[in-house]
C-alpha positions as protocol buffer text, in pm:
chain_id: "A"
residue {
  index: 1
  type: UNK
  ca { x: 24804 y: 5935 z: 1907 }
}
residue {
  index: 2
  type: UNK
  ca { x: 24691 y: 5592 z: 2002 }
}
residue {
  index: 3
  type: UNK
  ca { x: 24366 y: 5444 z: 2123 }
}
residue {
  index: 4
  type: UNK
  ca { x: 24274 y: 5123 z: 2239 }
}
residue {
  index: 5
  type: UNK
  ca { x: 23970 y: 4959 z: 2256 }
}
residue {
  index: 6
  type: UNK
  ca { x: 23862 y: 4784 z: 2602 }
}
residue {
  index: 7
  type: UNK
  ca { x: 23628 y: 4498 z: 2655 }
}
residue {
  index: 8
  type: UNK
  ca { x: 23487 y: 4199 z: 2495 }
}
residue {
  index: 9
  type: UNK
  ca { x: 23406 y: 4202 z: 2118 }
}
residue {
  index: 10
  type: UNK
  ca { x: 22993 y: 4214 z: 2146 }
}
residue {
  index: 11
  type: UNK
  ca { x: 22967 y: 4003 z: 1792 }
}
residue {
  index: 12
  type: UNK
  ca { x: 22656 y: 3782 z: 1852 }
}
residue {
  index: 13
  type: UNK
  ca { x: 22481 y: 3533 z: 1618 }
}
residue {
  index: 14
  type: UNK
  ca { x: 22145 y: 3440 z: 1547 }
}
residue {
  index: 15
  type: UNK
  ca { x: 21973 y: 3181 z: 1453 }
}
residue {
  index: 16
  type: UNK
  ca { x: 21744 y: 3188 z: 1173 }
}
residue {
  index: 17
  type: UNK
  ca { x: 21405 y: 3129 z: 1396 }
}
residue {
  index: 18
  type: UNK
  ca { x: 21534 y: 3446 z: 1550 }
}
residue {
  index: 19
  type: UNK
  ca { x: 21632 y: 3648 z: 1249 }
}
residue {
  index: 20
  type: UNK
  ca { x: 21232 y: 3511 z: 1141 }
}
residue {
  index: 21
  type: UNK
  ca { x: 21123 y: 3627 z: 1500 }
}
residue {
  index: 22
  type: UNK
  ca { x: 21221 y: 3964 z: 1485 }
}
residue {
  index: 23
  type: UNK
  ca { x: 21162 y: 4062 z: 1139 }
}
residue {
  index: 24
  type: UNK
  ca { x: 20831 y: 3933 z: 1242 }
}
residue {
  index: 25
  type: UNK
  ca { x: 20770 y: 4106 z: 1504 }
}
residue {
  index: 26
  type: UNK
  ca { x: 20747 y: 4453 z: 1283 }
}
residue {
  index: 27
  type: UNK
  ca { x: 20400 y: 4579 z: 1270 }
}
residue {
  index: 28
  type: UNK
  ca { x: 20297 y: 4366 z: 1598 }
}
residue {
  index: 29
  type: UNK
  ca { x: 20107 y: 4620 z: 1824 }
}
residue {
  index: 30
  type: UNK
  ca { x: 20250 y: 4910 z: 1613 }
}
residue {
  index: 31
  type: UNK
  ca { x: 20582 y: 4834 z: 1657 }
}
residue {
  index: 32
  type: UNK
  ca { x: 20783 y: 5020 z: 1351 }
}
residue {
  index: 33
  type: UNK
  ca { x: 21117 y: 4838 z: 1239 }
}
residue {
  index: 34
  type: UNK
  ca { x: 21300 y: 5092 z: 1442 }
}
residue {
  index: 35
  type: UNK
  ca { x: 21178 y: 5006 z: 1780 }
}
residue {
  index: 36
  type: UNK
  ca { x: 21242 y: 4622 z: 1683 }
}
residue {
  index: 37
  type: UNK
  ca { x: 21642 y: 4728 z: 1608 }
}
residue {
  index: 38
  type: UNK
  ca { x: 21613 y: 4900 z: 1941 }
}
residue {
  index: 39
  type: UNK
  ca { x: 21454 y: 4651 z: 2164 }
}
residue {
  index: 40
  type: UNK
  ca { x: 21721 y: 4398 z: 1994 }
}
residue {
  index: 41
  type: UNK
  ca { x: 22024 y: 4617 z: 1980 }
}
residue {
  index: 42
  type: UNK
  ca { x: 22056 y: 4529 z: 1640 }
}
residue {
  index: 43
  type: UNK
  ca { x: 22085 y: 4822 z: 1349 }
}
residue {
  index: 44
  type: UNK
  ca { x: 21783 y: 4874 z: 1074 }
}
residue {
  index: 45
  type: UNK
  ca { x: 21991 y: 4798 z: 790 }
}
residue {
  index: 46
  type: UNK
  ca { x: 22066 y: 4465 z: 989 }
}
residue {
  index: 47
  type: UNK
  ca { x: 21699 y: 4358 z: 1011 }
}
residue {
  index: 48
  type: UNK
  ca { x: 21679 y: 4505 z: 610 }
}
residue {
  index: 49
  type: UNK
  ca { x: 21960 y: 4261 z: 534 }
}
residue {
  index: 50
  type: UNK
  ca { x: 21800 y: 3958 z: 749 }
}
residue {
  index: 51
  type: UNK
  ca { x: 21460 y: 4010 z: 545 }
}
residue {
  index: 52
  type: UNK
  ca { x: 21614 y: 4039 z: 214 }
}
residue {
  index: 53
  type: UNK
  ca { x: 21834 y: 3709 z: 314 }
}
residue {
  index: 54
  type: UNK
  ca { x: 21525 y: 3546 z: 430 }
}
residue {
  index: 55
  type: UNK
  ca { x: 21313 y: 3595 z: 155 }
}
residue {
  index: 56
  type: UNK
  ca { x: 21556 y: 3505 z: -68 }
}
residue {
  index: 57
  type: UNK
  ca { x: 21608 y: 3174 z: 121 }
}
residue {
  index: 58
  type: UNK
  ca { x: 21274 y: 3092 z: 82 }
}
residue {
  index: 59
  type: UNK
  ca { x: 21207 y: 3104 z: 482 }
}
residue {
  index: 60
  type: UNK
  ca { x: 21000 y: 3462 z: 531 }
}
residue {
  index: 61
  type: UNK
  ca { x: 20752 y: 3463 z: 310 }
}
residue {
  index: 62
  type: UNK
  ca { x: 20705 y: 3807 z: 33 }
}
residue {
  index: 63
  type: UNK
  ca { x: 20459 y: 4046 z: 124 }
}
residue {
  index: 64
  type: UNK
  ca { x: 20112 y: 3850 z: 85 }
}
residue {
  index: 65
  type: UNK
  ca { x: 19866 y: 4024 z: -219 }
}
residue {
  index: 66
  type: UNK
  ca { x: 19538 y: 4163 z: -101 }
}
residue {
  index: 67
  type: UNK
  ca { x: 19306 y: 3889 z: -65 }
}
residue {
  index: 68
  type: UNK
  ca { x: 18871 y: 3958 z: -147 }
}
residue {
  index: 69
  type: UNK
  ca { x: 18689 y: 3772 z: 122 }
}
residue {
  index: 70
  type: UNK
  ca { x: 18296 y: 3773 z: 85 }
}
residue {
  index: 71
  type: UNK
  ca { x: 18151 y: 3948 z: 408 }
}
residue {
  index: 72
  type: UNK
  ca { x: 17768 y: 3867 z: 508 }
}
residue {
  index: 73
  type: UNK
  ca { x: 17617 y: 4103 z: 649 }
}
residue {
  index: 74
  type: UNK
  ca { x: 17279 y: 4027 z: 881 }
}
residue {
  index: 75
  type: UNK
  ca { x: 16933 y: 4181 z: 773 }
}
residue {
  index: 76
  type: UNK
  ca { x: 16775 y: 4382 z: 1018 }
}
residue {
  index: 77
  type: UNK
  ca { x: 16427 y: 4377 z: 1035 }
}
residue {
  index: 78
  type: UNK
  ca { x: 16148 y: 4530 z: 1236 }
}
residue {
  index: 79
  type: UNK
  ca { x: 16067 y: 4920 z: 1345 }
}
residue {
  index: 80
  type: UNK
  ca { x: 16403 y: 5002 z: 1487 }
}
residue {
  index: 81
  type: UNK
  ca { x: 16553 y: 5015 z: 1111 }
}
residue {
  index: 82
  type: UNK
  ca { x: 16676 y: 5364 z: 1103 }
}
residue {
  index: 83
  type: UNK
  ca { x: 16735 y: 5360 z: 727 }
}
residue {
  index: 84
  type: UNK
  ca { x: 16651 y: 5157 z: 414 }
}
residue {
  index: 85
  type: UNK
  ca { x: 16942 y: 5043 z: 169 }
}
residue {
  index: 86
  type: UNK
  ca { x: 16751 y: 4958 z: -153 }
}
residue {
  index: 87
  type: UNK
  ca { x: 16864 y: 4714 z: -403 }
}
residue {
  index: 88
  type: UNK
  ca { x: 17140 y: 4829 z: -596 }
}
residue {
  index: 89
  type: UNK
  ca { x: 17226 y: 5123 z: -403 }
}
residue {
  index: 90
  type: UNK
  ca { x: 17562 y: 5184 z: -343 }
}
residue {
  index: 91
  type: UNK
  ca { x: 17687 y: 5230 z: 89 }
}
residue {
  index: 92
  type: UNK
  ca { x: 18041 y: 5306 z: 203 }
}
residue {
  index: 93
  type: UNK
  ca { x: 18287 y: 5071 z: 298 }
}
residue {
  index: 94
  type: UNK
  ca { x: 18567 y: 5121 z: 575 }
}
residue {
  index: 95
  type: UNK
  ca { x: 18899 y: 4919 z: 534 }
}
residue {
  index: 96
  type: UNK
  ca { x: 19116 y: 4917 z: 819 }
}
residue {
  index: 97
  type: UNK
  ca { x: 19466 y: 4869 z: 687 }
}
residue {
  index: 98
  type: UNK
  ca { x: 19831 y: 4802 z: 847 }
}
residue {
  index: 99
  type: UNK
  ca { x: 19988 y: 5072 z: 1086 }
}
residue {
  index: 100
  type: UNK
  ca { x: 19656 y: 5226 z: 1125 }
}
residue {
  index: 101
  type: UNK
  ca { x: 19586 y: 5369 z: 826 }
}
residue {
  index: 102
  type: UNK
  ca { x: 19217 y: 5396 z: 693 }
}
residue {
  index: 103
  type: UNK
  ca { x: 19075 y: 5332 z: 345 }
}
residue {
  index: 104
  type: UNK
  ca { x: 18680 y: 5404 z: 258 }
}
residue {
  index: 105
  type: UNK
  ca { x: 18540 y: 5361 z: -129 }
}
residue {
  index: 106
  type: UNK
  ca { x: 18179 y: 5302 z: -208 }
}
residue {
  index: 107
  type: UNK
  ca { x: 18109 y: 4920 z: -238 }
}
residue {
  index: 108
  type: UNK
  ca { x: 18006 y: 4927 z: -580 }
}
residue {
  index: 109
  type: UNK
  ca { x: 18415 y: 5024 z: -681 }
}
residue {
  index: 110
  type: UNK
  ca { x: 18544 y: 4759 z: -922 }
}
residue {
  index: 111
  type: UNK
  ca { x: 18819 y: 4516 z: -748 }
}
residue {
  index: 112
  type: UNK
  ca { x: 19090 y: 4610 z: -974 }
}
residue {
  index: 113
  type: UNK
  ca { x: 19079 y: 5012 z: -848 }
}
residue {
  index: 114
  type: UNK
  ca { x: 19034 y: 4836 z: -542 }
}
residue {
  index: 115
  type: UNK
  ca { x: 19375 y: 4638 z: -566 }
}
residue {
  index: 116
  type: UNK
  ca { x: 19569 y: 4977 z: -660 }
}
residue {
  index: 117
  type: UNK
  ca { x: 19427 y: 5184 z: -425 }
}
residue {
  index: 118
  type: UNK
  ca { x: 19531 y: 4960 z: -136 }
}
residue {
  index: 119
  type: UNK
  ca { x: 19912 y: 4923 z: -321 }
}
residue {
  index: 120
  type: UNK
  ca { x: 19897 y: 5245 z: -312 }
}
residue {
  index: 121
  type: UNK
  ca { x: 19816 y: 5347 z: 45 }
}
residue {
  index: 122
  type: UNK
  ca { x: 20057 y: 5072 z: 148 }
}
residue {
  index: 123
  type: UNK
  ca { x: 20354 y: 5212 z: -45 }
}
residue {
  index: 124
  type: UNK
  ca { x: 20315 y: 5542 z: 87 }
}
């Protein structure tokens, strides 16, 4: 039996901007890497292969560590208080993480825990 195969080879190539747009574009809006190979016609191991190559290249940067920023938060004063935090007490804290996923821990939790519990959630 034979087959043949009609029609122009559909090789393309990309430049690196590109390859760095569309990798980045995973996460944007809740777009999963699937739906990026889709919307390019490219495979998921291709994008895998363009990150790994990119990284390596030095031109996507590695997945950044959790950074601590120090959040002010106003004081309320006057009748309409509807509860009193005293000094020292300990209130929850909501952390609003990538592709939607929600993290709360009292604020009193030491930043190390902190640090694995968001590796953690991440990696799952």
């Amino acid at each position: 039996m034979r087959a043949e195969i009609l029609g122009q080879e559909r090789r393309r190539r990309w430049t690196d901007q590109q390859k760095v747009q569309i990798v980045g574009s995973i996460g944007v809006n809740g777009a999963t890497l699937a739906d990026v190979a889709r919307r390019h016609e490219v495979t998921r191991q291709q994008i895998y292969t363009w990150r790994h190559d990119l990284k390596k290249r030095g031109l996507l940067l590695a997945a950044a560590e959790p950074v601590f920023l120090s959040v002010g938060m106003p004081t309320v004063r006057g009748a309409e208080l509807a509860y009193n935090v005293s000094p020292g007490a300990t209130s929850t804290i909501e952390l609003r993480l990538a592709q939607n996923r929600t993290l709360r821990f009292d604020s009193d939790i030491e930043a190390v825990t902190l640090t694995q519990l968001i590796r953690l959630v991440e990696a799952a």
